[in-house]
N, C-alpha and C positions, 0 to 999 in steps of 0.2 A: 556383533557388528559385522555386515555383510565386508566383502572383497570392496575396495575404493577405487578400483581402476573404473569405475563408472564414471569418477568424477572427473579426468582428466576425459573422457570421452567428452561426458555431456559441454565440459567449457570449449569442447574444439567444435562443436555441433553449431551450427546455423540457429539461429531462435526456434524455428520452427521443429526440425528433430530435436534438442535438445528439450523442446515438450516435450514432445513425443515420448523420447528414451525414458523422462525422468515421471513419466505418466505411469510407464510400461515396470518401472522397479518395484513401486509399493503399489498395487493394485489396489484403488479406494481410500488407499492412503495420501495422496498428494492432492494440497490445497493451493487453491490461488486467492488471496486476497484483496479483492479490487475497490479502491479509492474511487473508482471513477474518473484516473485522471486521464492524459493524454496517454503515460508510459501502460498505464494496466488495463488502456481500447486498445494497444497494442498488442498487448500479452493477450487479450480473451482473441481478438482476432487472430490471433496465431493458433488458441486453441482449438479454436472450431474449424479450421481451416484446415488442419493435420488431423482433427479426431481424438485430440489427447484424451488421455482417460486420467482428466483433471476434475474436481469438483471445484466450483466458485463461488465464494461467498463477501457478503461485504456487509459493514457493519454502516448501521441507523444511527445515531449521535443522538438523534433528536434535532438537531440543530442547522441541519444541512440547507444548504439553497436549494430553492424550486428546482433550478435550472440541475442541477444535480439528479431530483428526481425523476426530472422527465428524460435525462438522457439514461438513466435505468431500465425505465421502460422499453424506450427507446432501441438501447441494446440486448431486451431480453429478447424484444421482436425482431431484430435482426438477425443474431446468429442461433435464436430457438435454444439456445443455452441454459439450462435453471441454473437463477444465484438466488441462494439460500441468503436470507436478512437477517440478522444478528442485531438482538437492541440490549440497551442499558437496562441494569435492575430496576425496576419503579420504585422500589423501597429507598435504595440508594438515593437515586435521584433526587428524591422528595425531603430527605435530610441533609444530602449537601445544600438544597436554594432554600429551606427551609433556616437552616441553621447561617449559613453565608451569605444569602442572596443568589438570585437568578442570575446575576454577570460577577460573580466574586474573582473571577479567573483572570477580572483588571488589576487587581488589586498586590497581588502579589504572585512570587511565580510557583511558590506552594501549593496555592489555591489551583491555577491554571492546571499544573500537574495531578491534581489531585481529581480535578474534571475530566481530564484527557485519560485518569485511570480507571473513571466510572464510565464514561464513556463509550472509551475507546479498549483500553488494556483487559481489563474484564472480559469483559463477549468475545477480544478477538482470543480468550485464553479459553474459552467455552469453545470457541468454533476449531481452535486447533488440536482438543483431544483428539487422542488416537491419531495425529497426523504424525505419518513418515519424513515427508518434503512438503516446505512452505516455502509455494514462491512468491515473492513480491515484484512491483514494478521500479526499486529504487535502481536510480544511477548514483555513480560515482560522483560527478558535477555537480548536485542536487543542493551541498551545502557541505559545508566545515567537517560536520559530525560521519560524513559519509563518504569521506574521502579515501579512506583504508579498507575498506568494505570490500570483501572479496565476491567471485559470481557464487562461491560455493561455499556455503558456510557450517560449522555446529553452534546449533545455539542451546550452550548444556539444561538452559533453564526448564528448557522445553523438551527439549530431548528429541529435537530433531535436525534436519537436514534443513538451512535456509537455500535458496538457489531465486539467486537474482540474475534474471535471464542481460538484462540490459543494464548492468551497472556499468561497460565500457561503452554505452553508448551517448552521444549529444543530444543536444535537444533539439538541434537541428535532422539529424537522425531518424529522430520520432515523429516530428510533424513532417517529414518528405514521407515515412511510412504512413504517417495516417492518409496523405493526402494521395501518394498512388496508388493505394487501397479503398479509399474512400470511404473511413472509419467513421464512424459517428462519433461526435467529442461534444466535448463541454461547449454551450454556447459564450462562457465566460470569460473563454482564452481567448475571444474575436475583444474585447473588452477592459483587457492588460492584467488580466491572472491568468498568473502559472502555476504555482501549487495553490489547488483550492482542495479546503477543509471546511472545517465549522462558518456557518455567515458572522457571528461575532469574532471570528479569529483569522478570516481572511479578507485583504484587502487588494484592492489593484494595486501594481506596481508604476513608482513613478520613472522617467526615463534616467537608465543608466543603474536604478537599484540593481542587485544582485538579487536572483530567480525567486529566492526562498526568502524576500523582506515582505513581501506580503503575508507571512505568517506567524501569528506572535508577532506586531510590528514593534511592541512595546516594552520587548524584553531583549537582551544582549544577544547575539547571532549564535552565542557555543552553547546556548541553553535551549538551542529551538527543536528539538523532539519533543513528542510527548509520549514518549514511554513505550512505543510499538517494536522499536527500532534499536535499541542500546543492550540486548542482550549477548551479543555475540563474544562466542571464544573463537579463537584462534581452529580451524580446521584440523593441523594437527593433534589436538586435543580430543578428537572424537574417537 
């Protein structure tokens, strides 16, 4: 285990050099994981902007909205960035809706979890071998389950370094960044979504919901991950 005074660097660092630094520790080793949403147009526009020596990938569902894929596109063509695609196993796949059905993830939160593990938890455990630092674009604000979340994390599971650039930030925060930057986003957030995931499991928000009721609407608010996100120890544990 390297010297840790990195970490107390990279949380006092700007978004920007704190890529940077945490690009320049594991050479080839640090991953960014992007959803596509407004927080991880933020985080690739920081990367390309400093030159991190980040790679970025994002994972296929199968299930996403349109409007999801074309602002992919979108962003590949903007900052000439490669993001690597990560899909579900077809085998997989083909035995959960075979066996369940193709929306079984209504029905119970087993099921849901169980999709979100073929989906989602699989590929993204494929894409982060051999990674040193995994950053994501979670804040703090984001929901219940992520309110303890620190910027720098161990996640023993995986055996790496999580580093959440913008967990003390607002969501107001993100969209004055998107907007004096002139990021490209989701057309969906003009629309009243804020977390957008899966088109089965994300809905607009009605006035006054809380950010994250659009997803999973139909399940209790402390159970709304889907498994990407609930690995964490404690930093001094690493």
């Amino acid at each position: 285990m390297m010297n840790q005074a990195w970490i107390s660097e990279v949380e006092q660092s700007t978004l920007e050099d704190g890529l940077f630094k945490a690009g320049n520790l594991f050479p080839g080793k640090v991953f960014f994981s992007t959803s596509l949403g407004q927080e991880d147009q933020v985080i690739i526009h920081a990367i390309a902007k400093v030159k991190a020596f980040v790679n970025i990938f994002t994972l296929d569902t199968g299930r996403l909205f349109n409007e999801t894929y074309n602002l992919l596109e979108k962003t590949i063509a903007r900052y000439k960035q490669p993001v690597r695609i990560y899909y579900p196993d077809a085998a997989n796949i083909e035995q959960y809706v075979n066996q369940k059905g193709i929306n079984a993830f209504y029905e119970s939160v087993a099921n849901r979890k169980e999709c979100c593990h073929i989906r989602k938890v699989e590929p993204l455990n494929r894409a982060l071998q051999g990674a040193k630092i995994w950053i994501t674009g979670l804040r703090a604000d984001q929901s219940i389950t992520r309110e303890e979340m620190k910027m720098i994390e161990w996640d023993e599971q995986r055996n790496l370094y999580k580093f959440n650039p913008l967990i003390n930030w607002s969501l107001d925060d993100v969209r004055d960044y998107l907007k004096i930057n002139d990021v490209p986003y989701n057309l969906l957030h003009e629309k009243g979504f804020i977390s957008i995931g899966c088109a089965p499991c994300t809905r607009a928000l009605e006035p006054g919901e809380d950010i994250r009721a659009g997803r999973w609407w139909w399940e209790d608010a402390n159970k709304k991950e889907c498994g990407l996100h609930i690995l964490e120890t404690n930093i001094q544990q690493a």
